[in-house]
C-alpha positions in Angstrom: -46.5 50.6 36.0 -47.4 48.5 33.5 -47.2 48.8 29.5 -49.8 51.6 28.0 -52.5 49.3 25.8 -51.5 52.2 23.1 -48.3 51.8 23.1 -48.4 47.6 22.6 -50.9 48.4 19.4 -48.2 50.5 17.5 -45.2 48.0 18.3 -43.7 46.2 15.9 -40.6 43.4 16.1 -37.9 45.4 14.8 -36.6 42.0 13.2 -39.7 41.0 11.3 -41.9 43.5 12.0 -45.1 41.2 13.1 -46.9 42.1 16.2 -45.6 41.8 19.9 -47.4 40.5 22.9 -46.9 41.2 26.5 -45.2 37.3 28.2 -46.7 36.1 30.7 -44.5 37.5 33.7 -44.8 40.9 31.9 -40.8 41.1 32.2 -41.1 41.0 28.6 -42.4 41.6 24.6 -42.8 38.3 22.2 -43.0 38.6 18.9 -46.3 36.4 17.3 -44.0 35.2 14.4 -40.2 35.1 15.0 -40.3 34.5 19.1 -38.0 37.0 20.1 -38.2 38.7 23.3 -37.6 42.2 24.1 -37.1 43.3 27.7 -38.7 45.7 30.0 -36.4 47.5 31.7 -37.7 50.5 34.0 -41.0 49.7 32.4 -39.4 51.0 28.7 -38.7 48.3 26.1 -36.1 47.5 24.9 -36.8 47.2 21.5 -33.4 46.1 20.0 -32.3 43.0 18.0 -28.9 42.5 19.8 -30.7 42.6 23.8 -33.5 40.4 22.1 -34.0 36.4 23.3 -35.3 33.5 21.2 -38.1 31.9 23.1 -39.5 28.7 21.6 -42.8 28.2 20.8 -44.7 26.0 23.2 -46.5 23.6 21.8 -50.5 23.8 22.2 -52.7 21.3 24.0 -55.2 19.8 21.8 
């Protein structure tokens, strides 16, 4: 069972409080500005600072 679309709209990084984006293995939600990322666990994230992972950015292909 994957995230609701709903449910990604009203989530916010509880660190900076930008939006978060599904990752690309959908193990996970980034956040757009601070790169933290919050597990899926039982398909419920885990929206807290302390179970959170810095990812960094990658860099773009121009």
């Amino acid at each position: 069972m994957a995230i609701d679309p709903q449910l990604l709209e009203i989530l916010a990084c509880p660190q900076c409080k930008e939006d978060v984006k599904l990752t690309t293995d959908e193990k996970g939600l980034k956040c757009v500005k601070c790169h933290r990322v919050y597990p899926i666990k039982e398909d419920i994230p885990v929206m807290l600072i302390d179970e959170a992972t810095i990812e960094p950015e990658r860099p773009t292909k121009d």
